[in-house]
C-alpha positions, 0 to 999 in steps of 0.5 A: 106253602108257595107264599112261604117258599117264595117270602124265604127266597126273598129274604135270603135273596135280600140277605145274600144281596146285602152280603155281596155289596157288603164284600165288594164294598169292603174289598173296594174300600180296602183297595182304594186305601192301600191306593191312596197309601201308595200315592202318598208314599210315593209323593213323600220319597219323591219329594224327600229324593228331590230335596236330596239329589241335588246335594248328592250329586254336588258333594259326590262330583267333588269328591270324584274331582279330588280323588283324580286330583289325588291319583296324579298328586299322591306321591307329592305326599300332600295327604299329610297330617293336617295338611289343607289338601289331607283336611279337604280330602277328608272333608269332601269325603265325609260330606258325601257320607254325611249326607246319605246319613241324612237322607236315610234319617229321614227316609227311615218312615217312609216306604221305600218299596213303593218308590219307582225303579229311578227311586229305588237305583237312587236308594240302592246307590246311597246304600252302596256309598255306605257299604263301600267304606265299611263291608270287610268283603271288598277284602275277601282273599286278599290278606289284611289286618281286620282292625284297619282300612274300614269304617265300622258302620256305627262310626261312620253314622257316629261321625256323620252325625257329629258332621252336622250342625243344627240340620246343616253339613258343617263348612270346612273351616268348622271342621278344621276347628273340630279336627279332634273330634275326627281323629279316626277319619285322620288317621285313615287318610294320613299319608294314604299312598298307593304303594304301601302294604295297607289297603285303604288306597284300593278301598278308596278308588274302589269308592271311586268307581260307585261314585263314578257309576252314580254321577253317570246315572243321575248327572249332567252331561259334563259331569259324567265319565266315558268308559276310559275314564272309569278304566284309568281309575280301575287301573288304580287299584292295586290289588287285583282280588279287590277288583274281583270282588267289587260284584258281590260287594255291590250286588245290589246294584248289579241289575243298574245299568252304570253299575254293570258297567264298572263290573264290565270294565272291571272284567275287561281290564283283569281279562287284558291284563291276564290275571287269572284270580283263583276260584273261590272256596 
């Protein structure tokens, strides 16, 4: 009977032994994999970014340049029908978009939620360039015809696509030559000015001011704006409800250092200006 209890115990002993390097193995296993799987991923959006910032940046400070241009010179009327400064605005424009659509064609299979947090602000940011143009909450409160002064987003992605030729953003001189083919992206800009009823003017500066945000966070020293600057280009827009609605706009930016800073600003200059913007419902 001992030799039997004792032969027992051993087998399930040995079972048990077998069981448990088995589990921890598996579980070893499975954690060196979800392991290598993030490395990966985080090499690949790494990589992907680093390809990418550099011509985000360049086309964004382009356009930062051009729209503080355009805030001394509109009234000179120089955004008219196809005229060069109307054909360059609308071009530094559209290369911004253009090449966040890009990125984001290549981004689609990677797993962004492994990225870091500089990753992650950089993939926010380039949503928020998106939104900008074609969220109809910027307006919220503010009384606009909905058919204009936005961007329908399958549009915009429509008209990034036809933007590009054969993996490269197209020159302005091929753009001039295929203006047709953008005839809404003339039409919003055609004789955009800051004192008519519409409310592109606003949608654009509010643009400004994510780009302004962006070029802070991941631009060089020169390139970026202290806080006058971001508030003379705050003073810009001229429907105060627009301002008061930047936050939920971009409120997957709000926690991004830069990002509270134009809210903060946005804020200060409401507060100086004694706007008192009723609640909402």
């Amino acid at each position: 009977m001992s030799a039997i209890v004792a032969l027992i115990t051993t087998i399930l002993g040995t079972l048990f032994s077998i069981s448990l390097k088995s589990f921890f193995d598996n579980r070893s296993l499975s954690y060196k994999l979800k392991k290598e799987y993030s490395y990966e991923q985080k090499k690949k959006l790494r990589e992907l970014i680093g390809s990418y910032q550099g011509r985000v940046l360049e086309a964004a400070t382009e356009l930062h340049y051009r729209l503080l241009n355009l805030y001394e010179n509109e009234e000179k009327g120089w955004l008219a029908n196809e005229s060069y400064y109307h054909k360059s605005t609308m071009y530094r424009f559209l290369r911004v978009l253009t090449i966040v659509r890009m990125f984001e064609n290549e981004a689609i299979y990677i797993d962004s939620q492994i990225g870091n947090r500089k990753d992650i602000e950089f993939l926010m940011f380039l949503k928020a360039l998106h939104w900008i143009c074609t969220d109809v909450r910027l307006f919220d409160g503010v009384p606009y015809n909905s058919k204009y002064d936005h961007f329908y987003s399958d549009h915009l992605r429509s008209m990034c696509d036809r933007f590009v030729d054969d993996g490269k953003v197209i020159t302005l001189e091929d753009f001039d030559a295929r203006l047709k083919d953008f005839s809404s992206l003339s039409e919003f800009f055609n004789g955009m000015n800051r004192l008519e009823d519409r409310l592109r003017w606003d949608r654009i500066v509010v643009l400004h001011l994510i780009l302004i945000a962006f070029i802070n966070t991941i631009g060089y020293d020169f390139q970026k704006c202290g806080s006058g600057k971001v508030l003379e280009v705050i003073q810009n827009v001229r429907h105060f409800g627009i301002l008061e609605n930047i936050p939920e706009v971009i409120k997957t930016l709000v926690k991004q250092k830069e990002a509270k800073n134009v809210i903060r600003l946005t804020v200060k200059f409401l507060k100086k200006n004694s706007i008192q913007l009723p609640p909402k419902p």
